[in-house]
N, C-alpha and C positions, 0 to 999 in steps of 0.2 A: 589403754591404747598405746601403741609403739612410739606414733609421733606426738606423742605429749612429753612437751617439756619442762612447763613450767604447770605445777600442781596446786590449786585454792583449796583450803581447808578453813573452814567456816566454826573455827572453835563455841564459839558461841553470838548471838547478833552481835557485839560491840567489840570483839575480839578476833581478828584471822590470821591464818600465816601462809604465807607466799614460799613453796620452796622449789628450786631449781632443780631438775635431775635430768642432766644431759650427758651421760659415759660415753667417756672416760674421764672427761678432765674439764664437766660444764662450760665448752666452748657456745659463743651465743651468735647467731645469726639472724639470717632471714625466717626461717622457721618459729625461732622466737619470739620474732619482735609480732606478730598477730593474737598469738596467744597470751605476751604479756599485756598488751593493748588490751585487750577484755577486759583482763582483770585489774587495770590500770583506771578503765572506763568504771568498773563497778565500786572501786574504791571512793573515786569520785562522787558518787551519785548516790550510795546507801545514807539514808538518811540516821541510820544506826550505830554506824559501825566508829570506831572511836580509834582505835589501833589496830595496826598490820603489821607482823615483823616477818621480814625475810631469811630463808636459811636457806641450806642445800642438802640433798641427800647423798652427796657424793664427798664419801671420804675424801681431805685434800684438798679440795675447790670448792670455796664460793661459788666464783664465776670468773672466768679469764678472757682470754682473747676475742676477739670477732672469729666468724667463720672465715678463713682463709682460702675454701678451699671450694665454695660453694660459687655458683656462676654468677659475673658482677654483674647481670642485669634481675636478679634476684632480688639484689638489694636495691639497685637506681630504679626497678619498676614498681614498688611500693609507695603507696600515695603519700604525701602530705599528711601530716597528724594536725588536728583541730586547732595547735596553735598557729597554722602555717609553717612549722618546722619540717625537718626530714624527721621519718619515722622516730629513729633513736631519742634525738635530743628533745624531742617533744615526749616523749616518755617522760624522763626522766625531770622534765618541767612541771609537767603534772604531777610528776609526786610528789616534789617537791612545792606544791602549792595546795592539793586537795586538805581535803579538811581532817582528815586523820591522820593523829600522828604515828608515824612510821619508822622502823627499828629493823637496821639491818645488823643482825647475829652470826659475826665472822670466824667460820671456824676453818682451815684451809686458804689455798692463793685469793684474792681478793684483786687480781691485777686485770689493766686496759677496763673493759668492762664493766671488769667486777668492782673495779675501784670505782669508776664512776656511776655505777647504781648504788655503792655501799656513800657517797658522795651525796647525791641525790637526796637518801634518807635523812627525816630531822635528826636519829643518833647512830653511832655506832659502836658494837660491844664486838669484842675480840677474844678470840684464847691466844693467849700468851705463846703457848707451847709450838701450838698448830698454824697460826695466821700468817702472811705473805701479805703486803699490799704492796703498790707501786704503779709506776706505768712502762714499760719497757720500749715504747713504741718510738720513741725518739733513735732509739737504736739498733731499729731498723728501719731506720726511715720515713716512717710516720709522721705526721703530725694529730696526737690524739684529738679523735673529734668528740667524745661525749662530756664535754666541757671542763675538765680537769685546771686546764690554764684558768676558765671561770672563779672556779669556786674553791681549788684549794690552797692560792693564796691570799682569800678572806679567812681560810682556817686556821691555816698552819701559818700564815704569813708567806711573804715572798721569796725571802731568802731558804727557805726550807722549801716551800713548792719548787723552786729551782732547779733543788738538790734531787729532788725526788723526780722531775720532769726530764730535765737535761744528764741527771746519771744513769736514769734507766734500769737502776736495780733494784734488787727486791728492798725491803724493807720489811725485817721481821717485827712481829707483835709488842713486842717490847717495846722497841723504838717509834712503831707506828703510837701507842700512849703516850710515849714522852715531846712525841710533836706536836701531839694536838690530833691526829689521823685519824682515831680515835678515840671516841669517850673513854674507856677504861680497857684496858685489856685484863683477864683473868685468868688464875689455874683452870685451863681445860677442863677440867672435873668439876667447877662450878660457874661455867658460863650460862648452861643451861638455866638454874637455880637462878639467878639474879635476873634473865632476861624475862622469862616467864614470870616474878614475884612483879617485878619494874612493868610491866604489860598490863597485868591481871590489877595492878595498882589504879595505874591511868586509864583501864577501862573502868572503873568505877567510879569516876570524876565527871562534871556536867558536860556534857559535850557540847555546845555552847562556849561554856569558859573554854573549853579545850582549843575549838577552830577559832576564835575571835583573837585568843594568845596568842597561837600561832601565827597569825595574819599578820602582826605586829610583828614579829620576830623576822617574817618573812621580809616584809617593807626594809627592815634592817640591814638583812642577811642575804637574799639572796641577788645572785647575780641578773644582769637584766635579760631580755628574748635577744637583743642584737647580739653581746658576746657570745651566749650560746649558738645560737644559730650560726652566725659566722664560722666558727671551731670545726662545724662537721661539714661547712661546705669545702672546706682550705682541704680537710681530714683526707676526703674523695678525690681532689686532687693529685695528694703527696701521692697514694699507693699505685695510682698511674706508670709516676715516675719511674726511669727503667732502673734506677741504683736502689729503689724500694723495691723493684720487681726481684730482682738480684740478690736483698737482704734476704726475704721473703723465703726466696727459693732454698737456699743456704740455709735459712731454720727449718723447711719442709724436709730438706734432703738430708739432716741431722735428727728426725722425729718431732717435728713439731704438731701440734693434731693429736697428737699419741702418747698411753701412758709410758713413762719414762723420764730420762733425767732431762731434756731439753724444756719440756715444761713443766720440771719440778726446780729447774733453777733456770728458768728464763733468762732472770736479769744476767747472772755470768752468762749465758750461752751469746747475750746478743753485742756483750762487750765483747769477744770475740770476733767479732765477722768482720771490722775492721783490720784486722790484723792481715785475716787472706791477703 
């Protein structure tokens, strides 16, 4: 089907994988966000299933920016998701709560978005070579709504979320491991190998012990429904504004949307627009 974006593959009942293919450069929007709701709801509710990890089928991207380009009552005319939240950050609350554990497999940009679904998830595995995280949206005037300010200074800590919030640039693989951003980053050539051996592992563990740990971890760990929630309603807000309508335009009018170097190096392009 053309307008499928987001793909379930059912490896075995205790095992699945989630993977993104939006060309050119897995940008996520309104389109998205029903189709990942399904299977966001299915994860939930299988009484089977033990682990989910996410990947992409798109050389280069995880998952990057919001749809930019798409009409904003696309996104404002989408219901409430079951926590009471806006569509997005209720997503990503339920993943970050349902009972399987869940492994996002970062190979390409990982940013806005993609960093906060790869956030979402209990781990994250990286290639070294290939991976980008970040959030770039502070400089264009944004204020990111899928909960970053939440949850990644319980990761990384404050002073590094800071860095990574307020500087707006990328953050290659390397550094994203030595922060904390991610669990491990790996040679390219055996990311695959460890994430699939780490999967096929903890599918064969009681799944029982598995969600009850988790639950515990959660109580810990995760951030509460008010910060979230809050983040995406400020989020809708900011992109209102007309010196974000202006950033905006200024990354569209240099290829933003499109494969090419504007979103293959975000972070410099949006340290730039300042300067005009």
């Amino acid at each position: 089907m053309s307008n499928k974006l987001v793909f379930l593959t059912k490896e075995s009942p205790v095992l699945w994988r989630v993977t993104f293919n939006n060309p050119p450069v897995n940008i996520f929007g309104p389109k998205t966000i029903p189709q990942l709701d399904e299977i966001i709801t299915a994860i939930e509710s299988d009484k089977q299933l033990k682990v989910v990890v996410f990947d992409s089928a798109i050389d280069g991207f995880f998952m990057t920016h919001y749809d930019f380009l798409s009409p904003a009552e696309d996104t404002t005319s989408l219901p409430l998701g079951p926590t009471g939240m806006l569509p997005w950050p209720d997503l990503l609350v339920r993943l970050s709560r349902a009972p399987a554990v869940s492994i996002a497999k970062i190979r390409g940009r990982a940013t806005g978005c993609g960093s906060e679904l790869a956030l979402a998830c209990d781990m994250r595995f990286a290639s070294r070579e290939k991976t980008i995280m970040g959030h770039f949206e502070v400089g264009a005037g944004i204020v990111p709504g899928g909960a970053p300010m939440a949850r990644l200074p319980r990761i990384i800590g404050r002073g590094r979320a800071m860095e990574v919030l307020m500087g707006a640039d990328d953050i290659p693989g390397d550094l994203a491991e030595r922060y904390g951003y991610v669990n491990r980053a790996f040679p390219d050539a055996e990311l695959d190998a460890f994430v699939d051996s780490l999967a096929k592992r903890i599918a064969t563990f009681d799944k029982q012990a598995l969600s009850e740990t988790k639950r515990f971890v959660d109580v810990a760990s995760l951030p509460s429904d008010y910060e979230i929630g809050a983040e995406m309603v400020v989020c809708y807000d900011s992109v209102g504004r007309p010196e974000t309508q202006r950033r905006i335009k200024l990354l569209l009018d240099r290829g933003l949307h499109k494969s090419g170097d504007v979103e293959t190096r975000l972070g410099y392009h949006v340290g730039q627009l300042g300067k005009d």
